[in-house]
CHARMM-style PDB file with segment names, atoms N, HN, CA, C and O in Angstrom:
ATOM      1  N   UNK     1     -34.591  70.263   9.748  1.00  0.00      PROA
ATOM      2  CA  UNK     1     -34.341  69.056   8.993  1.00  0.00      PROA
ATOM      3  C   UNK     1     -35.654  68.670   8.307  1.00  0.00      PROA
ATOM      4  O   UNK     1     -36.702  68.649   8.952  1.00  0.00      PROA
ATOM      5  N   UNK     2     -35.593  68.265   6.585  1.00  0.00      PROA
ATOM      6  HN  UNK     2     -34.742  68.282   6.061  1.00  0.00      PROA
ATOM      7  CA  UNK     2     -36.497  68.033   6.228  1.00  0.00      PROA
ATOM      8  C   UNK     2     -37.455  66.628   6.867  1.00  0.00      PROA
ATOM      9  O   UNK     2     -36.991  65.771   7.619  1.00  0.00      PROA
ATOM     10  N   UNK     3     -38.412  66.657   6.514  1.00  0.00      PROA
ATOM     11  HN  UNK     3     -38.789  67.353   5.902  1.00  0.00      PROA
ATOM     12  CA  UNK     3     -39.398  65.167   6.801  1.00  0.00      PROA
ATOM     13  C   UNK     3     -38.923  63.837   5.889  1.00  0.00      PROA
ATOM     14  O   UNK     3     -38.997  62.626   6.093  1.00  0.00      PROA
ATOM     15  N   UNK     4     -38.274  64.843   4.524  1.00  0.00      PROA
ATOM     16  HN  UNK     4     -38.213  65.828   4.359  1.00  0.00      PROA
ATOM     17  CA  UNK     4     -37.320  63.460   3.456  1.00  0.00      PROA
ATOM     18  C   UNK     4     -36.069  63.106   3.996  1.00  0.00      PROA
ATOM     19  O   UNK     4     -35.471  62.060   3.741  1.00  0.00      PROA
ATOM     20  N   UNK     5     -35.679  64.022   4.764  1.00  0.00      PROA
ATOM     21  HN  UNK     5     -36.165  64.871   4.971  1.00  0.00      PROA
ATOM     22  CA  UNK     5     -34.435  63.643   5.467  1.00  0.00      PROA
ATOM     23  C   UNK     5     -34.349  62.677   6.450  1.00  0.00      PROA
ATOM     24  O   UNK     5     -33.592  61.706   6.424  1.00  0.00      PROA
ATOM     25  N   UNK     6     -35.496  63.089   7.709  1.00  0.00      PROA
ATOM     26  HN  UNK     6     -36.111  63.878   7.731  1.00  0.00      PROA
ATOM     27  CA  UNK     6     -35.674  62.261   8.671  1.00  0.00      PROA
ATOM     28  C   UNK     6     -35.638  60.505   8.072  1.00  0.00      PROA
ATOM     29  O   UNK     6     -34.959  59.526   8.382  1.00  0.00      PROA
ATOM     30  N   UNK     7     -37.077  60.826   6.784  1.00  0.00      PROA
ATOM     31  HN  UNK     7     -37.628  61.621   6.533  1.00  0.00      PROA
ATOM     32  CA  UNK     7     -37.131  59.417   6.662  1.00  0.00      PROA
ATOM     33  C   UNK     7     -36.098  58.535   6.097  1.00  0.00      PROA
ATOM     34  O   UNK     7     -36.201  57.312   6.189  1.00  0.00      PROA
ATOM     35  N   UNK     8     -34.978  59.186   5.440  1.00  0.00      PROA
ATOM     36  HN  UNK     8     -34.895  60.180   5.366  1.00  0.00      PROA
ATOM     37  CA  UNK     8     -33.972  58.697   4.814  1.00  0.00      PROA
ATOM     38  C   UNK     8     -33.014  58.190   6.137  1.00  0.00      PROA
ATOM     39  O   UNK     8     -32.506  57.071   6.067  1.00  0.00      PROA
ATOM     40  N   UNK     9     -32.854  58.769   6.962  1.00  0.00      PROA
ATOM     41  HN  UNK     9     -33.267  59.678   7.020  1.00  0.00      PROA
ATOM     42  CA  UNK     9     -32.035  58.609   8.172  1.00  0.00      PROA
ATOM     43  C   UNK     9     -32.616  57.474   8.466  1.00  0.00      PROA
ATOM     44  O   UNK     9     -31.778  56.586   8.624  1.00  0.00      PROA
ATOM     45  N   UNK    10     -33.876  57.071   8.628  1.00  0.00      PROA
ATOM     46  HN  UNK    10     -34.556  57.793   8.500  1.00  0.00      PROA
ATOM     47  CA  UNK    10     -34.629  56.435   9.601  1.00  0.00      PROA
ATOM     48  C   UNK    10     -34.719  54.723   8.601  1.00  0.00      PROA
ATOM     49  O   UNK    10     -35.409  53.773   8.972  1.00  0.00      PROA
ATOM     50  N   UNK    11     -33.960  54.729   7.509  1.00  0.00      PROA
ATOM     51  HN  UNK    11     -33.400  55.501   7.208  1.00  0.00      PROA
ATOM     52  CA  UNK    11     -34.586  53.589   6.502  1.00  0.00      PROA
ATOM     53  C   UNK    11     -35.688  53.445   6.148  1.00  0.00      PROA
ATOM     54  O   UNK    11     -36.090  52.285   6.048  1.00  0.00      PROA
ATOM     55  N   UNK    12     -36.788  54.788   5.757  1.00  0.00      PROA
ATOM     56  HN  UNK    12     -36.462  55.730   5.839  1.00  0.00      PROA
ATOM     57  CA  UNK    12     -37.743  54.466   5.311  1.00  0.00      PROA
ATOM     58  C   UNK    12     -38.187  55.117   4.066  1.00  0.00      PROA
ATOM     59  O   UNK    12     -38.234  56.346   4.007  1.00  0.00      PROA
ATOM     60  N   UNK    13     -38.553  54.288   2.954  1.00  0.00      PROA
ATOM     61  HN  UNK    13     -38.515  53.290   3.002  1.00  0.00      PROA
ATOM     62  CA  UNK    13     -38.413  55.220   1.144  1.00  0.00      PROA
ATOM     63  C   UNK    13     -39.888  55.949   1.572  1.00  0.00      PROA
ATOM     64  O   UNK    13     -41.054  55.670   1.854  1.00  0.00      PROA
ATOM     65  N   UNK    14     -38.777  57.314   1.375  1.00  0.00      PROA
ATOM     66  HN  UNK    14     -37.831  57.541   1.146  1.00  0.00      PROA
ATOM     67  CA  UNK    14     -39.576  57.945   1.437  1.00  0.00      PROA
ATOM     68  C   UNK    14     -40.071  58.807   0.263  1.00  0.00      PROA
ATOM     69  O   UNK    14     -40.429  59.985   0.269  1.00  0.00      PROA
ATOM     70  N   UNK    15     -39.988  57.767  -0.925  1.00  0.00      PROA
ATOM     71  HN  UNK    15     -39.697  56.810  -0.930  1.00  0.00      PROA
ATOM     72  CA  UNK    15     -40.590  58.390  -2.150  1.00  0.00      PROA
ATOM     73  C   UNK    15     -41.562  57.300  -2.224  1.00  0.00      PROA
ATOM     74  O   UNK    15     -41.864  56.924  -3.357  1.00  0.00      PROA
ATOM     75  N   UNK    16     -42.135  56.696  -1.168  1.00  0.00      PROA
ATOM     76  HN  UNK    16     -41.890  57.002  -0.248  1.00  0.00      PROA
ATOM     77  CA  UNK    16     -43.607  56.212  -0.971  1.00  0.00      PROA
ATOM     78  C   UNK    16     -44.686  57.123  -0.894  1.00  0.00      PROA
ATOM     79  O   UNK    16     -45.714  56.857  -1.518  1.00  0.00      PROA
ATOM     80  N   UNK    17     -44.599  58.270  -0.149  1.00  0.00      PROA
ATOM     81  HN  UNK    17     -43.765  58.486   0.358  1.00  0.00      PROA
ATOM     82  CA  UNK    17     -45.404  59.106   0.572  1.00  0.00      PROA
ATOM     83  C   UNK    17     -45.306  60.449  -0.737  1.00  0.00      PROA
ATOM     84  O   UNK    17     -44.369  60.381  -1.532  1.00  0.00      PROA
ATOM     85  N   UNK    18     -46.132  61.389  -0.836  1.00  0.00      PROA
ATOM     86  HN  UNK    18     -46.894  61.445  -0.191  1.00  0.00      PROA
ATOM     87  CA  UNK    18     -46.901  62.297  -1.298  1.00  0.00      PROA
ATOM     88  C   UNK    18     -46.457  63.584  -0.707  1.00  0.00      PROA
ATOM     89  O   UNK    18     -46.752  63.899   0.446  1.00  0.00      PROA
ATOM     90  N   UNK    19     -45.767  64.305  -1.478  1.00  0.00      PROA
ATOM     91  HN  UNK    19     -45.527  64.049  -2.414  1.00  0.00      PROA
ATOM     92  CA  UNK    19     -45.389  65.642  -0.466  1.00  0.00      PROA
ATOM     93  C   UNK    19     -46.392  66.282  -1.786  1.00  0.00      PROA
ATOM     94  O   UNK    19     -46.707  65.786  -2.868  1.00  0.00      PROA
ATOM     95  N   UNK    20     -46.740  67.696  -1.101  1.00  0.00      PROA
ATOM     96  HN  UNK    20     -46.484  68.099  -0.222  1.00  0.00      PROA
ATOM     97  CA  UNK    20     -47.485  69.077  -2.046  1.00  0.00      PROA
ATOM     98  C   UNK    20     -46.558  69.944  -0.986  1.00  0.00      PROA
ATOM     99  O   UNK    20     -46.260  69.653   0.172  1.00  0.00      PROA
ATOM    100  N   UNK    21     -46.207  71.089  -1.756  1.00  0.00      PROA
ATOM    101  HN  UNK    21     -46.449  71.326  -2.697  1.00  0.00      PROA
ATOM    102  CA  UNK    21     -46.270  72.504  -0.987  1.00  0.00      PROA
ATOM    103  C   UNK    21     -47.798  73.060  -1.187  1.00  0.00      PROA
ATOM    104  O   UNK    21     -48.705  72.822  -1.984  1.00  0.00      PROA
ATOM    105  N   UNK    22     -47.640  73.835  -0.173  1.00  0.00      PROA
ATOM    106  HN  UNK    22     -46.903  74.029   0.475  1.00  0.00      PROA
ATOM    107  CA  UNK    22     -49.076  74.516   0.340  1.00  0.00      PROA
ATOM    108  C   UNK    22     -49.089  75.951  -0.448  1.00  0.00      PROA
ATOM    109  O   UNK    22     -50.167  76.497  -0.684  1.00  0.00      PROA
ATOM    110  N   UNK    23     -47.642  76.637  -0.910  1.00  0.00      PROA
ATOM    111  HN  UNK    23     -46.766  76.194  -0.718  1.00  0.00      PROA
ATOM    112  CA  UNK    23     -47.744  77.717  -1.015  1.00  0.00      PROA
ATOM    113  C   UNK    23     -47.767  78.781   0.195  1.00  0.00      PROA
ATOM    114  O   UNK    23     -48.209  79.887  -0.116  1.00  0.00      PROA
ATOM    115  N   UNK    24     -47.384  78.618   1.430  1.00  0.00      PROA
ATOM    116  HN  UNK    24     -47.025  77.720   1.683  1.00  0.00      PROA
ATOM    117  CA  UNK    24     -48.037  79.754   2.351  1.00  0.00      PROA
ATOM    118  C   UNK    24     -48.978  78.620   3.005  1.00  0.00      PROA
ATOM    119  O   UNK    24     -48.765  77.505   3.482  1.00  0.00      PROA
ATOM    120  N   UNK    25     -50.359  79.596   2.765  1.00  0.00      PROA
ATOM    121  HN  UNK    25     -50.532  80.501   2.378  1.00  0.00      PROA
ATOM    122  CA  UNK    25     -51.500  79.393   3.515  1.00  0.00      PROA
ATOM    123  C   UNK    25     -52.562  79.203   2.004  1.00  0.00      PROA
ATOM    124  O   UNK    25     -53.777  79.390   2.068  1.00  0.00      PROA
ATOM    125  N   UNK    26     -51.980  78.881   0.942  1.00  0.00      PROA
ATOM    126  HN  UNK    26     -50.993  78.730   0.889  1.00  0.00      PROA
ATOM    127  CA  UNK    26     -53.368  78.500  -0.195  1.00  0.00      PROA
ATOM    128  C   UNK    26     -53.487  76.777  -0.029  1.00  0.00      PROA
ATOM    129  O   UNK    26     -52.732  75.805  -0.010  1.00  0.00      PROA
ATOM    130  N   UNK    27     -54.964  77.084   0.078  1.00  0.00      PROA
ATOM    131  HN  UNK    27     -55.578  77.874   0.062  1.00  0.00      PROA
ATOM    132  CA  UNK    27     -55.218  75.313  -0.546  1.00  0.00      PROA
ATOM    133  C   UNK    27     -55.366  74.757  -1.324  1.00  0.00      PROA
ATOM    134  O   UNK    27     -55.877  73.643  -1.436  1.00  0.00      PROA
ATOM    135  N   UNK    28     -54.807  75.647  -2.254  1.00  0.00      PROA
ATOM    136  HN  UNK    28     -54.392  76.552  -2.163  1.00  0.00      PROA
ATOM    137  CA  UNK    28     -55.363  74.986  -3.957  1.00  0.00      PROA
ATOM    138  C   UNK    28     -54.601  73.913  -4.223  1.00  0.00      PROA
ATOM    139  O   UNK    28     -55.159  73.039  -4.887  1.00  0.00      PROA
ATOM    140  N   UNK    29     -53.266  73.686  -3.835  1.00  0.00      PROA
ATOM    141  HN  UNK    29     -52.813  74.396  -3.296  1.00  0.00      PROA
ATOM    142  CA  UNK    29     -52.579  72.432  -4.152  1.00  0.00      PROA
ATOM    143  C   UNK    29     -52.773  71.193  -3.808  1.00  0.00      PROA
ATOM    144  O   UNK    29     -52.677  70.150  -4.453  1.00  0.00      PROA
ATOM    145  N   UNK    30     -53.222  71.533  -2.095  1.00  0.00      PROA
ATOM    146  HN  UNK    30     -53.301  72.381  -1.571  1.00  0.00      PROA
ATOM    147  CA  UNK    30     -54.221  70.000  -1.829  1.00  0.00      PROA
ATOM    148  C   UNK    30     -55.401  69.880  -2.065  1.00  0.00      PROA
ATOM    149  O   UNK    30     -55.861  68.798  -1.698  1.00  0.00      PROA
ATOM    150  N   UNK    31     -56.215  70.679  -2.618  1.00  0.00      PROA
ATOM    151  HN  UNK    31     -55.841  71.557  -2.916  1.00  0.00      PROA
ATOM    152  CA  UNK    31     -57.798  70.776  -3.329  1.00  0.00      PROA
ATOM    153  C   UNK    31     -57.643  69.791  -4.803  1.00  0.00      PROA
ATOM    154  O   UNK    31     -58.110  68.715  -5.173  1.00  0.00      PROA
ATOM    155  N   UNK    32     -56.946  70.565  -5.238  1.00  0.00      PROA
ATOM    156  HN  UNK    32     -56.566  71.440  -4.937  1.00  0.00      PROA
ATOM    157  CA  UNK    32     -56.378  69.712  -6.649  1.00  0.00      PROA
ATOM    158  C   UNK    32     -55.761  68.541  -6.442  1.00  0.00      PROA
ATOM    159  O   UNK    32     -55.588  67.741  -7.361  1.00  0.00      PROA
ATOM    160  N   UNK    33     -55.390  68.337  -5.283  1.00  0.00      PROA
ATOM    161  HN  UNK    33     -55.531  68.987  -4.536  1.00  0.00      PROA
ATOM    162  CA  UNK    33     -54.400  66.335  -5.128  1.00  0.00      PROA
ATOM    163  C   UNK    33     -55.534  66.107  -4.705  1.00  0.00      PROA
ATOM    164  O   UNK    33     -55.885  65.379  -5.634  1.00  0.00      PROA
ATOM    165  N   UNK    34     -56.842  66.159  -3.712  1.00  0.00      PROA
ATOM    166  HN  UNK    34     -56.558  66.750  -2.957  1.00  0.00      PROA
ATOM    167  CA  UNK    34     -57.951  65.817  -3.417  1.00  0.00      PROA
ATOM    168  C   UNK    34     -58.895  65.054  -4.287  1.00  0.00      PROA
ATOM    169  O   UNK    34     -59.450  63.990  -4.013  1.00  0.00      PROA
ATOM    170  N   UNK    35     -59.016  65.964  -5.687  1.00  0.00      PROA
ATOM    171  HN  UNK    35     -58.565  66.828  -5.910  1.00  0.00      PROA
ATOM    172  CA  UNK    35     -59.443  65.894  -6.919  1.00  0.00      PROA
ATOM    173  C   UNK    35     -59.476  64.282  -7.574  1.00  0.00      PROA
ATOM    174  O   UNK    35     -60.259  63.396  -7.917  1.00  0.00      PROA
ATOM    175  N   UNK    36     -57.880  64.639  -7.463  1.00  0.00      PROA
ATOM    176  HN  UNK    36     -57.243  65.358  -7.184  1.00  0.00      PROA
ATOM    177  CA  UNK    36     -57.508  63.141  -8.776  1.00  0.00      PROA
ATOM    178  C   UNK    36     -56.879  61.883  -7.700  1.00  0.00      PROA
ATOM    179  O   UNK    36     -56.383  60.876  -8.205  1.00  0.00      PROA
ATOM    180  N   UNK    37     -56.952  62.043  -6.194  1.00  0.00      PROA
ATOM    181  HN  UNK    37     -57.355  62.861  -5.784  1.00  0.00      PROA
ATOM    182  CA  UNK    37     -56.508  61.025  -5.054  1.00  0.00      PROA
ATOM    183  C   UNK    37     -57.044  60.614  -4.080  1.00  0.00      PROA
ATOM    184  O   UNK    37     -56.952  61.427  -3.160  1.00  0.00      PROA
ATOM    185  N   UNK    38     -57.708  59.502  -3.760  1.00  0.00      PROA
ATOM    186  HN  UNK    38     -57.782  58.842  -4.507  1.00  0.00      PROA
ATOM    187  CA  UNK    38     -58.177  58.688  -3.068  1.00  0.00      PROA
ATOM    188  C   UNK    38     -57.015  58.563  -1.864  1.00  0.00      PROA
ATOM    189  O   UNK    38     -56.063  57.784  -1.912  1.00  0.00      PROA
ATOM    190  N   UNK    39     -57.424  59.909  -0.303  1.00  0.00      PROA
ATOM    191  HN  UNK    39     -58.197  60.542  -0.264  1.00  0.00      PROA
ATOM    192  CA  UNK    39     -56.590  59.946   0.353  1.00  0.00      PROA
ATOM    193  C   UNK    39     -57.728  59.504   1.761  1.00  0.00      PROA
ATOM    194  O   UNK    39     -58.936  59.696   1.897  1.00  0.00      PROA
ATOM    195  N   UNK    40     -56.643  58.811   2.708  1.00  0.00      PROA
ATOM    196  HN  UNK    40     -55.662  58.655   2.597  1.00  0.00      PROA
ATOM    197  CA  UNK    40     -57.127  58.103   3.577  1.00  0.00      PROA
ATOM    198  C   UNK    40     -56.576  59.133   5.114  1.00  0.00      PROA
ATOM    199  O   UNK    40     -57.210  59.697   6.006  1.00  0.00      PROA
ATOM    200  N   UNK    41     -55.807  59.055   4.954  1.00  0.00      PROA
ATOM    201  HN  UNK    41     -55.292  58.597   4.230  1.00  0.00      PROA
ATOM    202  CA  UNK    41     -54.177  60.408   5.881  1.00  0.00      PROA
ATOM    203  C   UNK    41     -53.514  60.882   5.311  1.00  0.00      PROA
ATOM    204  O   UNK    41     -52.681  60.557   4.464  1.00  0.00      PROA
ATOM    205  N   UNK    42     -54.018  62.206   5.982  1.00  0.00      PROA
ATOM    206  HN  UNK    42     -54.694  62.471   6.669  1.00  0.00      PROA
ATOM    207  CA  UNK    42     -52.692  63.598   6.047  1.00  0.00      PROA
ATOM    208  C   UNK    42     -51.922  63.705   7.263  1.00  0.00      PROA
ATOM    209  O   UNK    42     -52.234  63.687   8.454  1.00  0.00      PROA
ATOM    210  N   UNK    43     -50.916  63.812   6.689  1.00  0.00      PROA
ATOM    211  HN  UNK    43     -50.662  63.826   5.722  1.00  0.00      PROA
ATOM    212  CA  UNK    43     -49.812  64.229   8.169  1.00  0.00      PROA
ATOM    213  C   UNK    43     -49.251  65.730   7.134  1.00  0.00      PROA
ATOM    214  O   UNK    43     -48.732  65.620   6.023  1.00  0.00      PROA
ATOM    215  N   UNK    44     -49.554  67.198   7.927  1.00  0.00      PROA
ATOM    216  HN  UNK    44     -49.975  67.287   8.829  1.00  0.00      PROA
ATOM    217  CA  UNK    44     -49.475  68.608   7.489  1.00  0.00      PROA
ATOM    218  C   UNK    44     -48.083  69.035   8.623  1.00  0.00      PROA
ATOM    219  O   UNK    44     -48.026  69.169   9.845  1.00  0.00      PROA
ATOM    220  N   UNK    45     -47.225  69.137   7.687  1.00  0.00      PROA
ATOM    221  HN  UNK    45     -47.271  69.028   6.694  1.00  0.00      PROA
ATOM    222  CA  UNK    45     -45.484  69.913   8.482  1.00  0.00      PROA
ATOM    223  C   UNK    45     -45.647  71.319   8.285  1.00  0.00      PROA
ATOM    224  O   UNK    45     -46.369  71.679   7.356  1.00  0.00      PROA
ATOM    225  N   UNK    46     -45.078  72.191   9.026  1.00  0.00      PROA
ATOM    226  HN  UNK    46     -44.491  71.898   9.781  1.00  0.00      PROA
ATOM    227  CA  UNK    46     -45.274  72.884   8.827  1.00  0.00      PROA
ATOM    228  C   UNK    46     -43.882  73.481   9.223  1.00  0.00      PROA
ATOM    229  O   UNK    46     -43.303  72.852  10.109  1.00  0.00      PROA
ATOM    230  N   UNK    47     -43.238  74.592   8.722  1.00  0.00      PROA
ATOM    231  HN  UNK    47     -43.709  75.103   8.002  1.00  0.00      PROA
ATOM    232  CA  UNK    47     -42.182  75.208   8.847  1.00  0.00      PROA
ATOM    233  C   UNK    47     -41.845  75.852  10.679  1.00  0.00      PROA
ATOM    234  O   UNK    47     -42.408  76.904  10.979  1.00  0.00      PROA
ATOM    235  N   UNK    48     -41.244  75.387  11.401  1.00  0.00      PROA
ATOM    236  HN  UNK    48     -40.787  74.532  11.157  1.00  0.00      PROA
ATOM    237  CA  UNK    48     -40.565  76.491  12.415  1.00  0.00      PROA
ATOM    238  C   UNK    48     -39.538  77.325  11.939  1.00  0.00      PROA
ATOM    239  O   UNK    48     -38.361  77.066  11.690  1.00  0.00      PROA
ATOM    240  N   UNK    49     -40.287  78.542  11.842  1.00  0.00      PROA
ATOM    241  HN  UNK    49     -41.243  78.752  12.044  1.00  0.00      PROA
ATOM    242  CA  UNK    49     -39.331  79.737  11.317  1.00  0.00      PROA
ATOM    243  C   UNK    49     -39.939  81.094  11.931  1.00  0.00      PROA
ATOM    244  O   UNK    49     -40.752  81.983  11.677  1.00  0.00      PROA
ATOM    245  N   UNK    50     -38.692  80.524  13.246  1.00  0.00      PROA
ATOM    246  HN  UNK    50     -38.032  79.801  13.452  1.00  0.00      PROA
ATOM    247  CA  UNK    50     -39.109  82.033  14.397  1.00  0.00      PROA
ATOM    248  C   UNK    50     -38.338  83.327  13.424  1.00  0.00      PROA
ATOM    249  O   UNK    50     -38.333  84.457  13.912  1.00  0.00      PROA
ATOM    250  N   UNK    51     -37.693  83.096  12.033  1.00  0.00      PROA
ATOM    251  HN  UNK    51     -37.697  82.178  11.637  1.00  0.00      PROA
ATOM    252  CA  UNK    51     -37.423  84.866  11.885  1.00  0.00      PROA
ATOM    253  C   UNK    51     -38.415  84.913  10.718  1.00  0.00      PROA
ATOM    254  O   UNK    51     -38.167  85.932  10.073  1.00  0.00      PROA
ATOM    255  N   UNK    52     -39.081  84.469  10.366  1.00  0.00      PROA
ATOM    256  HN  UNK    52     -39.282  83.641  10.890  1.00  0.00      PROA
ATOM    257  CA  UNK    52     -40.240  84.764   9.195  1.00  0.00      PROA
ATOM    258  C   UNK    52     -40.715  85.971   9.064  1.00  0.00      PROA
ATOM    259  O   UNK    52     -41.023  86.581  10.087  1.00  0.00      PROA
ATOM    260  N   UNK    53     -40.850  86.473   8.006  1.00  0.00      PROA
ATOM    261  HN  UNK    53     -40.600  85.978   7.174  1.00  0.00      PROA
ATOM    262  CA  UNK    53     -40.878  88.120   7.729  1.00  0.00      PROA
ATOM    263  C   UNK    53     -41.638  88.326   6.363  1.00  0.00      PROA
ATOM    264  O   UNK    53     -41.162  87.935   5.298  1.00  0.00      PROA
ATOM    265  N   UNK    54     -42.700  88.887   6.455  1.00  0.00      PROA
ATOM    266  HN  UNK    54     -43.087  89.205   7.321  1.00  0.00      PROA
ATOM    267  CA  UNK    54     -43.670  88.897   5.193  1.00  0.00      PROA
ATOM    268  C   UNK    54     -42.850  90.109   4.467  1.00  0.00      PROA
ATOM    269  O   UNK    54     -41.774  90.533   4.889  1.00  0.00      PROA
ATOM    270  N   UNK    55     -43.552  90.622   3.262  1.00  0.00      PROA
ATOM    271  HN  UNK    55     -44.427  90.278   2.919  1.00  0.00      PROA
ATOM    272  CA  UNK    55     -42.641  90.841   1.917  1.00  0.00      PROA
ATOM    273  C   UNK    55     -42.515  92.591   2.274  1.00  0.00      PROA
ATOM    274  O   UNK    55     -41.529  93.172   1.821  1.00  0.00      PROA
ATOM    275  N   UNK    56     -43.473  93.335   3.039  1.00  0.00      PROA
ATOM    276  HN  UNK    56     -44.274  92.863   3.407  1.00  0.00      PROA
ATOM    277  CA  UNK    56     -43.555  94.506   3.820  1.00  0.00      PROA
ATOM    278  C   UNK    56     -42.480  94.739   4.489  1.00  0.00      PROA
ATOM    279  O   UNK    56     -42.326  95.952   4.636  1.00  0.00      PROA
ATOM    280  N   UNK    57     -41.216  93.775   5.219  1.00  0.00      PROA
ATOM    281  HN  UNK    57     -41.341  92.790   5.099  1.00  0.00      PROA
ATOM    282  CA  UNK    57     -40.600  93.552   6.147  1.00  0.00      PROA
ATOM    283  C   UNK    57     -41.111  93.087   8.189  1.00  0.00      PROA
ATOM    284  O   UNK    57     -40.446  93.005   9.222  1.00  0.00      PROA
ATOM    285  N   UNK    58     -42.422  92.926   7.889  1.00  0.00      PROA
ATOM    286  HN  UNK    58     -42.962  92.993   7.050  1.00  0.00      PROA
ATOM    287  CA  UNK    58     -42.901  93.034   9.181  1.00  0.00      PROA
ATOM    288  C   UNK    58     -42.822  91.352   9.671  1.00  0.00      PROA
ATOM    289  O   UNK    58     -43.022  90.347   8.989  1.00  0.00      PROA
ATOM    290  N   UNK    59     -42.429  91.489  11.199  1.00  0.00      PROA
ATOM    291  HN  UNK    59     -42.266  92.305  11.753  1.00  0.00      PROA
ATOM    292  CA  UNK    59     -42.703  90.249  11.840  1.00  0.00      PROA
ATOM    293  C   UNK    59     -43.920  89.214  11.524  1.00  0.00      PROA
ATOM    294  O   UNK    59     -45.064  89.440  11.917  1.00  0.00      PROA
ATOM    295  N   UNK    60     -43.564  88.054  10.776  1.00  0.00      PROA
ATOM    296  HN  UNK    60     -42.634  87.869  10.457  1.00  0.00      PROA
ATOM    297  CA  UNK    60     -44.470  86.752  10.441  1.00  0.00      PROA
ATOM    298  C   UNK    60     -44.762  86.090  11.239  1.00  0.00      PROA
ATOM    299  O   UNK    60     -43.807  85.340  11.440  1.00  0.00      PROA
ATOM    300  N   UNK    61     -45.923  85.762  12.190  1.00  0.00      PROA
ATOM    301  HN  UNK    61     -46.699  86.371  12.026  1.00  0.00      PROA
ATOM    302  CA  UNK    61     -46.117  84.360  12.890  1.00  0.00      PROA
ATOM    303  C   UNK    61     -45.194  83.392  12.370  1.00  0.00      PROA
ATOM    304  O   UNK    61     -44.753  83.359  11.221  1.00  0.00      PROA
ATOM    305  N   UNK    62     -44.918  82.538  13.396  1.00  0.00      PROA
ATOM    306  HN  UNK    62     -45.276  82.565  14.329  1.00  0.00      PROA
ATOM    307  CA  UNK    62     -43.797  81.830  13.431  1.00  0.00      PROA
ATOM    308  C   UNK    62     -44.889  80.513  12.997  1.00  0.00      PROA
ATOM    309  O   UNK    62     -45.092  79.886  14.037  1.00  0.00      PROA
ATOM    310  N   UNK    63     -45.473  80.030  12.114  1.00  0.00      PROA
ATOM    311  HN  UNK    63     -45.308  80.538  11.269  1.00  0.00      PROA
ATOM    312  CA  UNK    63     -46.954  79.321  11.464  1.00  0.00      PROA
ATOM    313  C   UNK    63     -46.653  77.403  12.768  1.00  0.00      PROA
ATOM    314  O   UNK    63     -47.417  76.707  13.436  1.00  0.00      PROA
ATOM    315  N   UNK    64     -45.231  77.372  12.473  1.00  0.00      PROA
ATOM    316  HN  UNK    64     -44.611  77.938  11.930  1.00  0.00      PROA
ATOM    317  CA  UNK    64     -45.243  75.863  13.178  1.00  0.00      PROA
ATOM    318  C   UNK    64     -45.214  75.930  14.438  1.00  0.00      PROA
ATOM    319  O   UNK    64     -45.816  74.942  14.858  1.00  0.00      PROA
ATOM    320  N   UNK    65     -44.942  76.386  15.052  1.00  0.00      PROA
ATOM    321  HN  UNK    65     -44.453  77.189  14.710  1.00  0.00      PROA
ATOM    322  CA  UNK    65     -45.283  77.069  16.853  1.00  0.00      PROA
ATOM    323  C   UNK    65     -46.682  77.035  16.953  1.00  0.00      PROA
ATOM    324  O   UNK    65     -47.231  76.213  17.687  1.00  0.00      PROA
ATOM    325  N   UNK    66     -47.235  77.751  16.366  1.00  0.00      PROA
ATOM    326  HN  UNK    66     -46.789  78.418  15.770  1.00  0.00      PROA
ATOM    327  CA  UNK    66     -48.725  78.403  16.182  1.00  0.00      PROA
ATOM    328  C   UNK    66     -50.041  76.864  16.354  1.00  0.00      PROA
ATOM    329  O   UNK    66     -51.035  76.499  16.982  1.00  0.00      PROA
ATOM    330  N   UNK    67     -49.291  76.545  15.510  1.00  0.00      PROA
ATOM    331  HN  UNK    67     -48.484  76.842  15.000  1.00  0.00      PROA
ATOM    332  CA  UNK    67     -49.891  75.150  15.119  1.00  0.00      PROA
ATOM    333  C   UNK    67     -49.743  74.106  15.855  1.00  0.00      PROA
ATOM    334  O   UNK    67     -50.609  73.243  15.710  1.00  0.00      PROA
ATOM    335  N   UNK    68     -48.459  73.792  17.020  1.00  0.00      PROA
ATOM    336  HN  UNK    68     -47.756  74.492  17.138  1.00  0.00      PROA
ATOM    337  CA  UNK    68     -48.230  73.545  17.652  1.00  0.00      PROA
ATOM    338  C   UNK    68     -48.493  73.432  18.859  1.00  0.00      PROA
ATOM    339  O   UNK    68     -48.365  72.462  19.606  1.00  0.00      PROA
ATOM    340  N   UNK    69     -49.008  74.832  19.113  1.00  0.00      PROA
ATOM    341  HN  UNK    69     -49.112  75.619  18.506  1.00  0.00      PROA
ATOM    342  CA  UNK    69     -49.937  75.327  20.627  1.00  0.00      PROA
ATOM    343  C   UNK    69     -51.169  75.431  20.377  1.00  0.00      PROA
ATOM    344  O   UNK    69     -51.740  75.766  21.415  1.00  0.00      PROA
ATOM    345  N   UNK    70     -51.927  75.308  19.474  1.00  0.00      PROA
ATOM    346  HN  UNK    70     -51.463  75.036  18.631  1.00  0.00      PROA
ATOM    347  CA  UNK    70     -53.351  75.456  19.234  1.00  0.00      PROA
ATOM    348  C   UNK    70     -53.740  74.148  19.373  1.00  0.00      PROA
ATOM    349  O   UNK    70     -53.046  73.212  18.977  1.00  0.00      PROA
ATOM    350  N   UNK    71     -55.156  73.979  20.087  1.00  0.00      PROA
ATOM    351  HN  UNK    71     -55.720  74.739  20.409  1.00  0.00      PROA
ATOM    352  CA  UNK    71     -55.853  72.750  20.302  1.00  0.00      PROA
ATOM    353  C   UNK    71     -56.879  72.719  19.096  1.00  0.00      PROA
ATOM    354  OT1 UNK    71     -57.657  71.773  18.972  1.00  0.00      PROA
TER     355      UNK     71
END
């Protein structure tokens, strides 16, 4: 379930808040919102997708697990 979803469920406009895709793993999209935005907090979602499969066909870290268990 998306994070626009949740907040829609939840009564909260959630075309207050600032989404970027990341692309993957590039930072150029939040380098560039960095640029031209006076940001105070990030809150970073990240996909759970235990069948993720890079373009080779090989098993992808599952990135929101990952992120999840790392301190």
């Amino acid at each position: 379930m998306s994070h626009t979803t949740i907040a829609k469920l939840n009564d909260h406009d959630w075309m207050a808040d600032h989404y970027i895709s990341l692309g993957c793993l590039s930072c150029q999209a939040l380098e560039r919102f960095f640029l031209h935005n006076a940001i105070t907090k990030i809150i970073i979602r990240l996909d759970n997708d235990a069948d993720s499969i890079y373009s080779d066909g090989s098993l992808a870290p599952n990135w929101g697990q990952e992120a999840g268990t790392s301190s």
